[in-house]
MARMAR-133317 format. One line per field, with one value per residue (C-alpha): x, z, y; residue in one letter; residue number from 1. Coordinates in nm, 3 decimals, decimal comma, padded with zeros to 5 digits, m for minus. Example, Ala and Ser with C-alpha at 12.3 -4.5 7.8 and 13.67 -1.06 7.14 Angstrom:
X = 01,230;01,367
Z = 00,780;00,714
Y = m00,450;m00,106
resn = A;S
resi = 1;2
end
This chain:
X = 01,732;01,408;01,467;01,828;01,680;01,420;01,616;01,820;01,534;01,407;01,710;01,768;01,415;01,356;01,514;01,291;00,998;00,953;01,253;01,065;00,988;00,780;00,693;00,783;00,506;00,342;00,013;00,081;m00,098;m00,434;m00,612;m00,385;m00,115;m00,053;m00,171;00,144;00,017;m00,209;m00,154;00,195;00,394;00,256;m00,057;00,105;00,236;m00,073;m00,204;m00,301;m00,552;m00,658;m00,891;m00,640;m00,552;m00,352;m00,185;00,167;00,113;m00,088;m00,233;m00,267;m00,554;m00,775;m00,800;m00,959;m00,654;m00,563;m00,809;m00,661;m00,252;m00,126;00,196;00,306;00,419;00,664;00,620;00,816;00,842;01,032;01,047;01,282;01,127;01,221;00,998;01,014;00,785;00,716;00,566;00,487;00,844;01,079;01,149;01,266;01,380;01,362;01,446;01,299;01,311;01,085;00,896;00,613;00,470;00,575;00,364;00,307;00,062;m00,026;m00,238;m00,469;m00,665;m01,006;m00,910;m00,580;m00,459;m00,215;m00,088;00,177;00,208;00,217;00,280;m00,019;00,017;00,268;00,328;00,623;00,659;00,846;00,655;00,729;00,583;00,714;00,474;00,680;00,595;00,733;00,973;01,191;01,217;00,885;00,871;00,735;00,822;00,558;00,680;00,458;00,622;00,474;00,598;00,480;00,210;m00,033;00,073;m00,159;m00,113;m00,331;m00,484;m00,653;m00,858;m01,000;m01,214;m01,400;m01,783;m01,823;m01,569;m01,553;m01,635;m01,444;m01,426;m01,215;m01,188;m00,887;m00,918;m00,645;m00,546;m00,425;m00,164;00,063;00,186;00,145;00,333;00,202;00,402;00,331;00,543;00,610;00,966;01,015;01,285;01,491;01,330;01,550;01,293;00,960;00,631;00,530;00,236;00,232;m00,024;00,094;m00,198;m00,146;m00,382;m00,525;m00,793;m00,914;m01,106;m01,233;m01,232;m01,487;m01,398;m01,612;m01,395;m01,559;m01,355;m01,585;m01,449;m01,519;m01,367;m01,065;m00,829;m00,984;m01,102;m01,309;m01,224;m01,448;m01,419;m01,637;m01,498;m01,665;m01,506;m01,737;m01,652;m01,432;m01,333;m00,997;m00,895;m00,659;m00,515;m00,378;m00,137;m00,067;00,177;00,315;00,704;00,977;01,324;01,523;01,497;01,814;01,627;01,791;01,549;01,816;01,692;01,324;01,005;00,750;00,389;00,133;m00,231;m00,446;m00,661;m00,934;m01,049;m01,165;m01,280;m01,009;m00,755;m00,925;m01,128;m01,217;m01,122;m01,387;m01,246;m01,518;m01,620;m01,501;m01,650;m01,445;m01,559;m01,352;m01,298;m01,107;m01,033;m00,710;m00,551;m00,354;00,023;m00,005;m00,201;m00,419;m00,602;m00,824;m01,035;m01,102;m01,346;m01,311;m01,608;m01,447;m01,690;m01,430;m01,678;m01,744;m01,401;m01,341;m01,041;m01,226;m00,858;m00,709;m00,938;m00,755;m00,912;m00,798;m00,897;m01,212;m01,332;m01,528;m01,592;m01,378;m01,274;m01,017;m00,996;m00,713;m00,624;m00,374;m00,261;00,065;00,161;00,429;00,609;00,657;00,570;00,712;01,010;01,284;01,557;01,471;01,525;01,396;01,057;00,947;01,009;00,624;00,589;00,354;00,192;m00,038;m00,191;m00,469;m00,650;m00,780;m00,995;m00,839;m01,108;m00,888;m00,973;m00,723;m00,824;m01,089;m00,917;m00,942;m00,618;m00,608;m00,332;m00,241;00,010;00,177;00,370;00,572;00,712;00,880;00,889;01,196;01,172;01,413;01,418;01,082;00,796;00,969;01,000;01,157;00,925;01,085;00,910;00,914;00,600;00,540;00,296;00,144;m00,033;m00,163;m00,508;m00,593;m00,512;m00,424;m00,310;m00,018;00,198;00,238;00,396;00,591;00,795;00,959;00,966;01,154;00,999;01,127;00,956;01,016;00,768;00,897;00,753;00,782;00,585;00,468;00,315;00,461;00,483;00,840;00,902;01,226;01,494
Z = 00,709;00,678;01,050;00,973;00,657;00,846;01,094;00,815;00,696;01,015;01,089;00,787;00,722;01,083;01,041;00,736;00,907;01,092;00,931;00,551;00,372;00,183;m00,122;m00,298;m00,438;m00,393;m00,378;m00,109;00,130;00,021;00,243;00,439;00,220;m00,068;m00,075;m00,084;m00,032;m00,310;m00,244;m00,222;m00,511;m00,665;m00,672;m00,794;m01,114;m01,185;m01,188;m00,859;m00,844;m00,577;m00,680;m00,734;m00,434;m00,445;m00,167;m00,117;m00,114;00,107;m00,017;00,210;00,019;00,050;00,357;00,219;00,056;00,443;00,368;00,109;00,238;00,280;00,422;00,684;00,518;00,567;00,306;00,261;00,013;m00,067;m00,307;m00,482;m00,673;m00,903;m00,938;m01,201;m01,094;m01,364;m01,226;m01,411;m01,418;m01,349;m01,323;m01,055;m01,049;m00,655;m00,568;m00,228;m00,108;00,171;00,328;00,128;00,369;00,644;00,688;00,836;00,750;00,919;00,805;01,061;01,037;01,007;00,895;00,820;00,982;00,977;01,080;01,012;00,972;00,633;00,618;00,450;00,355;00,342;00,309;00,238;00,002;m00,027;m00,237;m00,285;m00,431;m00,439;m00,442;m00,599;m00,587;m00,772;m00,466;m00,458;m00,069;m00,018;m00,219;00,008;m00,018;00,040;00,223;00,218;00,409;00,511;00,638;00,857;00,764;00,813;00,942;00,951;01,193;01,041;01,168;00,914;00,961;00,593;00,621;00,392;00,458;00,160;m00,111;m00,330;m00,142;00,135;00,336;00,550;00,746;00,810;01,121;01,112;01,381;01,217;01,391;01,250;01,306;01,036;01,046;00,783;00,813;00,636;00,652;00,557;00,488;00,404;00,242;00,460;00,788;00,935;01,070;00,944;01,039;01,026;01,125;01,231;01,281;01,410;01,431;01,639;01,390;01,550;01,522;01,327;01,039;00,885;00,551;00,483;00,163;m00,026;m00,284;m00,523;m00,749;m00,994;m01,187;m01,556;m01,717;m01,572;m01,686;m01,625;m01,295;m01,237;m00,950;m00,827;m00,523;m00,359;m00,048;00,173;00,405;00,575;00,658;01,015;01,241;01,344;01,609;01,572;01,827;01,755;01,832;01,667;01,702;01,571;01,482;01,397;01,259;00,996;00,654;00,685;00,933;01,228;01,579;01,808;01,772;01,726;01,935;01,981;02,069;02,120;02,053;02,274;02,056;02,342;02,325;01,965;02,016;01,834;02,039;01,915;01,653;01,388;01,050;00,868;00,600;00,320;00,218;m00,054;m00,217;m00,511;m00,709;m00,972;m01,160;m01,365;m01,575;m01,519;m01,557;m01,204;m01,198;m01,605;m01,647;m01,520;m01,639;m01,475;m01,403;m01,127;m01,060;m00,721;m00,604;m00,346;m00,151;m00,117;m00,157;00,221;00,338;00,576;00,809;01,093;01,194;00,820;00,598;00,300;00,065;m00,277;m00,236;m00,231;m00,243;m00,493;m00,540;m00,696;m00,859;m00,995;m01,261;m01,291;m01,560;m01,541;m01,480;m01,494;m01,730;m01,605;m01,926;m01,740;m01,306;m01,302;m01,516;m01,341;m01,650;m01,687;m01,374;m01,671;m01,773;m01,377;m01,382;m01,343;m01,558;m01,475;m01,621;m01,503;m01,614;m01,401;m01,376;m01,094;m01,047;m00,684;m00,532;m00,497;m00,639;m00,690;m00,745;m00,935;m01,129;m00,983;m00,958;m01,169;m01,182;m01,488;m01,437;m01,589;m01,397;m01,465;m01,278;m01,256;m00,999;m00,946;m00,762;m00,459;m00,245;m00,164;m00,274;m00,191;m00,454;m00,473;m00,685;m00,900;m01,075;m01,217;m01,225;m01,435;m01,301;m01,476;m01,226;m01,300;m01,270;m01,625;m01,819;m01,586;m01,298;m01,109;m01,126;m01,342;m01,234;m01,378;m01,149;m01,182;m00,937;m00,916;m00,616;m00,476;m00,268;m00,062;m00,016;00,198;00,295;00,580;00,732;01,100;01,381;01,207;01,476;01,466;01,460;01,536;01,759
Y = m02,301;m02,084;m01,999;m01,845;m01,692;m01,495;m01,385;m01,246;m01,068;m00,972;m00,801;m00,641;m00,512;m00,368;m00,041;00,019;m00,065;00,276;00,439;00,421;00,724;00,512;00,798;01,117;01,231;01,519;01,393;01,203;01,529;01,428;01,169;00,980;00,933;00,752;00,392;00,195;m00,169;m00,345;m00,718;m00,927;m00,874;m01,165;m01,027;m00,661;m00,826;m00,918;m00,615;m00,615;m00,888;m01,074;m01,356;m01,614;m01,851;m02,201;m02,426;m02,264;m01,869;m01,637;m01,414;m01,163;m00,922;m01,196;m01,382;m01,638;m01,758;m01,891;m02,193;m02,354;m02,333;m02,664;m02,536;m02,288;m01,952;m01,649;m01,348;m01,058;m00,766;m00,499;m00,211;00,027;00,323;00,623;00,912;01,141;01,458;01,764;02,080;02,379;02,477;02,187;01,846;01,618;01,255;01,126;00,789;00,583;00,256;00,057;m00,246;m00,373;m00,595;m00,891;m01,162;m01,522;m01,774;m02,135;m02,386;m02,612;m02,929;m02,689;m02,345;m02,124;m01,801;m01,557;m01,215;m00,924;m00,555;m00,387;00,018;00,057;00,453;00,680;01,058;01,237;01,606;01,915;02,211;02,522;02,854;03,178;03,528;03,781;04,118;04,420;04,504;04,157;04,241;04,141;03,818;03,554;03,205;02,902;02,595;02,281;01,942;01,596;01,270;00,970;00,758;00,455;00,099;m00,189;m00,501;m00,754;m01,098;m01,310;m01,598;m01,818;m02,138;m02,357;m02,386;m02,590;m02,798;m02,520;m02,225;m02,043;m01,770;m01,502;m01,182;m00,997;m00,761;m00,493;m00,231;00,091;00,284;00,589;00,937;01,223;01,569;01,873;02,172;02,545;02,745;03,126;03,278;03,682;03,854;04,004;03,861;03,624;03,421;03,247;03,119;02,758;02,586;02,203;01,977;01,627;01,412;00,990;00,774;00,466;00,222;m00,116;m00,168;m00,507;m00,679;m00,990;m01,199;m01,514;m01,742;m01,994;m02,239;m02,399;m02,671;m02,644;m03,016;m03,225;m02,930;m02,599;m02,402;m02,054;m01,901;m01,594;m01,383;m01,134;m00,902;m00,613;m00,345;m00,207;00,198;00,253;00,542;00,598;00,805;01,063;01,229;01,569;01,881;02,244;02,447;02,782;02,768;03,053;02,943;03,049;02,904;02,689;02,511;02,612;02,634;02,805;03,166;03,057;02,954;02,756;02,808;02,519;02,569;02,457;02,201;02,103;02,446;02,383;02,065;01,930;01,778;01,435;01,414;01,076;01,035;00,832;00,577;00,513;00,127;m00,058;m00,345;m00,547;m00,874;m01,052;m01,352;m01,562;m01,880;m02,108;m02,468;m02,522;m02,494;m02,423;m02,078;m01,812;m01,512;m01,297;m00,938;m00,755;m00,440;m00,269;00,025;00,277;00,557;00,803;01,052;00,969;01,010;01,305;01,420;01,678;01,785;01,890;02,055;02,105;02,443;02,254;01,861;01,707;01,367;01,170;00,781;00,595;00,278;00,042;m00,214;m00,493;m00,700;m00,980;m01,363;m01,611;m01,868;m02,158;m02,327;m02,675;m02,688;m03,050;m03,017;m03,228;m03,156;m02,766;m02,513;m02,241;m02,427;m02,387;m02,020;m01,856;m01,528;m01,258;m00,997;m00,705;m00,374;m00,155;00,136;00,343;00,687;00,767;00,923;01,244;01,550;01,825;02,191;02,006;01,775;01,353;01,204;00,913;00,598;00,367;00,086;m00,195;m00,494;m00,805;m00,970;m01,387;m01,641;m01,797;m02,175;m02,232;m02,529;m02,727;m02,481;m02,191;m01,908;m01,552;m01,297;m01,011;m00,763;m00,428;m00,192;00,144;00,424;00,732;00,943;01,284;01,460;01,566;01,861;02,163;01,928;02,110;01,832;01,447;01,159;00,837;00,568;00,282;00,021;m00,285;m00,507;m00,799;m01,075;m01,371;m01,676;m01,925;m02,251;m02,479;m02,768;m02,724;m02,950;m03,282;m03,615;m03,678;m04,095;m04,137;m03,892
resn = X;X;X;X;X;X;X;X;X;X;X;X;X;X;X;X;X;X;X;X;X;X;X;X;X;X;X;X;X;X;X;X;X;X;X;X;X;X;X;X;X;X;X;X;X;X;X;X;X;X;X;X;X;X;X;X;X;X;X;X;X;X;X;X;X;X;X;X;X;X;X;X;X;X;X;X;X;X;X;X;X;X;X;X;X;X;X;X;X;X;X;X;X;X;X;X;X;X;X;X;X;X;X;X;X;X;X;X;X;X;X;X;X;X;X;X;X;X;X;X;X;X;X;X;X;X;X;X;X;X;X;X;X;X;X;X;X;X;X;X;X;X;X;X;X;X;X;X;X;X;X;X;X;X;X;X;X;X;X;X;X;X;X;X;X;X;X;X;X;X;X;X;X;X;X;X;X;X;X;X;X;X;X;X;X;X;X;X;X;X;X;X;X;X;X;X;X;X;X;X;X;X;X;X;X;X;X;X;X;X;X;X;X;X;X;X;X;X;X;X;X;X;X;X;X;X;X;X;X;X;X;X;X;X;X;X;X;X;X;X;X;X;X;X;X;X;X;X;X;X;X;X;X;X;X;X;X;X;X;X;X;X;X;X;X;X;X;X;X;X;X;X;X;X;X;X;X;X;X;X;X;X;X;X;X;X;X;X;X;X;X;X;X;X;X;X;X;X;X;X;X;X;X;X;X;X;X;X;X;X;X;X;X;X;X;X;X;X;X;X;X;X;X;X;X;X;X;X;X;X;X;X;X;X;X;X;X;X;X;X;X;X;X;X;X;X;X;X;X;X;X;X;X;X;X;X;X;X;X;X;X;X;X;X;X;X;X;X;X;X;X;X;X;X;X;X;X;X;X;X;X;X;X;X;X;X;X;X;X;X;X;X;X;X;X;X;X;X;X;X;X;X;X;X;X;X;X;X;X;X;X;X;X;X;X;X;X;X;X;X;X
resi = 1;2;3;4;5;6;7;8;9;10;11;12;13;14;15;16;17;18;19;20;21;22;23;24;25;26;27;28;29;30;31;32;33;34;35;36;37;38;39;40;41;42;43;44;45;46;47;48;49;50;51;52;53;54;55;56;57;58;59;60;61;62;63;64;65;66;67;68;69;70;71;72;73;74;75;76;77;78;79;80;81;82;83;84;85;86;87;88;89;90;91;92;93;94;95;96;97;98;99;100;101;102;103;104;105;106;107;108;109;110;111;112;113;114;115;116;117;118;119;120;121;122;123;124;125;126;127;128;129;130;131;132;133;134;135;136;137;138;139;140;141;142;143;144;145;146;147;148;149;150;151;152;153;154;155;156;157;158;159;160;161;162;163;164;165;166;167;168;169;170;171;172;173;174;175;176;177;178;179;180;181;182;183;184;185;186;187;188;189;190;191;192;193;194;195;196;197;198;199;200;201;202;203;204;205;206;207;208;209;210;211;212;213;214;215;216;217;218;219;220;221;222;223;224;225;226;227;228;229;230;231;232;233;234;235;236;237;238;239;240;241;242;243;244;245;246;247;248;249;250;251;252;253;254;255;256;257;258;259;260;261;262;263;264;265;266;267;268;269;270;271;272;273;274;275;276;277;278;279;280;281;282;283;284;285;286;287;288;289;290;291;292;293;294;295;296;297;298;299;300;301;302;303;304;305;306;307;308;309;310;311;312;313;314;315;316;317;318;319;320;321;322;323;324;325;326;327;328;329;330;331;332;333;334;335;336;337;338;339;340;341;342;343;344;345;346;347;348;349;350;351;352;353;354;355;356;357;358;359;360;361;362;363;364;365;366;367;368;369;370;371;372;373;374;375;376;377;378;379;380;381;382;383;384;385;386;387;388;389;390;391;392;393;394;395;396;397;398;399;400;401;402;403;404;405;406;407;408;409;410;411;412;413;414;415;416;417;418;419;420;421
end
């Protein structure tokens, strides 16, 4: 059954993997896109934290969470998501849809591993400005345009050293392509300029995680959790070129002239991505309740991109805090389908890192989501999750989105002795 179902899934999800536009906003220029993934979408409604492991779920933020499965698992997410964007002079509602993550976990007699890709950032905007003049023949218009983004292939390895405490790595190769164009259209000239840089992002980058469960009486458990990323390099490999087409879009009557990058010294060049440390912890009762607090510490004042310089963003550290937990009316209710239902909650706040034309981009949300039981210990996740984004008074532009998020956690039981044919 879980075979047929993934295949399903497999199928249906591989067009978005590399098809995604993944966002709308138009922050999404800064850095290298806009973060997309923050946990499984159990760990997005609660508010993104990652401390809390148990037997049936991976958790794939914290690789520790590969020690203590008792079952093989297959995770999926998915995401649909409604911005609402106001500028200085207008308003937009876009809506976008993508892959949260893909994932497959495997438990063994000594430790627990698993693997999958997650597109980890993603950028995609249109802007516009327009320089008028007091001659409307020689207004100019302003054309700013991204897409692509970051993927992650992930391997994950958790083991206990001790009854209570556990750890992990996850080693992830990064791989992506990202296209900015500017471009430059006249009145009355039939063509424009536009510049584009395409840059090929590779590399890996590490995370290293600690868990601790500490059990308080016969009913309640701490649970505590410590992880490191140490900073990376990724390569990026990159092209320029000078365009001329006509605003509609059309190439036929235009040209195209390639720079030649290695003359610069940068045809490739490294993109440096800061470290990040995060602790949390919180108090439960297993398969009852759960409630917990997480502080992240993120040097993007390190961060740098030696092929785009942008004149208007800089970089300064950041941080995140997460609030959240789960609450399960009855797990081993045999007369009530309802009292097994999990319901989650969420809310966290984060200083990006980003700072536009002075102003750091900052990120409220709220999430809850439930956990609907299927078959066995298999469960289907659906949530919704509410963002404000802005960058303080006099930001150019504020965001809200909705996003309803589905995800799949399916379990199966692998390497069993069969007895009898």
């Amino acid at each position: 059954m879980i075979r047929n179902t993934l295949k399903l899934l497999a199928l249906f999800t591989g067009s978005f993997l590399f098809s995604q536009t993944g966002t709308t906003s138009p922050y999404s220029y800064t850095g290298l896109g806009e973060v997309n993934f923050r946990g499984t979408q159990i760990n997005r409604f609660m508010g993104g934290l990652e401390i809390y492991n148990d037997s049936i779920h991976a958790n794939l933020s914290n690789p520790t969470s590969y020690a203590k499965l008792k079952l093989t698992n297959y995770t999926l997410g998915l995401n649909y998501r409604t911005n609402y964007i106001t500028g200085a002079n207008e308003s937009k509602s876009i809506a976008s849809a993508g892959l949260d993550y893909i994932g497959v976990a495997v438990p063994t007699k000594y430790f627990g591993f698993g693997f999958g890709i997650i597109p980890y950032t993603s950028v995609g905007y249109k802007l516009s400005y327009l320089e008028s003049s007091e001659n409307n023949d020689d207004d100019i218009l302003n054309l700013f345009e991204g897409e692509g983004g970051i993927n992650k292939v992930f391997l994950s390895v958790g083991f206990k050293a001790l009854k209570n405490l556990s750890f992990g790595v996850t080693l992830n190769y990064n791989f992506g392509k990202i296209i900015y164009e500017t471009g430059r259209f006249q009145n009355e000239v039939t063509l424009g300029t536009i510049l584009e840089n395409r840059s090929s992002i590779s590399g890996l980058d590490l995370k290293l995680s600690s868990h601790l469960e500490i059990p308080v009486n016969d009913n309640l458990e701490i649970q505590a959790m410590l992880s490191y990323s140490p900073e990376a390099n990724l390569t990026s490999t990159n092209s320029r070129f000078f365009n001329t087409r006509s605003f509609s879009g059309s190439s036929s009557s235009g040209g195209q002239l390639e720079v030649v990058l290695i003359d610069f010294g940068l045809k490739r060049t490294y993109i440096r991505i800061p470290h990040v440390i995060s602790f949390g912890v919180g108090v439960g009762e297993e398969r009852k309740w759960f409630a917990g607090t997480q502080y992240t510490m993120n040097a993007m004042k390190d961060f740098s991109h030696e092929f785009i310089n942008l004149a208007n963003v800089d970089y300064e550290n950041g941080y995140q805090f997460s609030l959240g937990g789960f609450f399960i009316p009855d797990f081993s209710s045999i007369t009530s389908y309802w009292k097994r239902i999990v319901f989650r909650m969420g809310f966290r706040h984060e200083l990006t890192g980003t700072v536009v034309n002075n102003f750091g981009l900052k990120e409220t949300g709220i999430n809850f989501g439930i956990g609907l039981p299927l078959s066995g210990f298999s469960n289907t996740n659906l949530g919704f999750e509410y963002v404000s984004r802005d960058g303080g008074v006099g930001s150019a532009f504020k965001e809200k989105f909705w996003s309803f998020r589905i995800g799949f956690s399916l379990n199966d039981k692998w390497f069993i002795k069969r007895k009898f044919n």
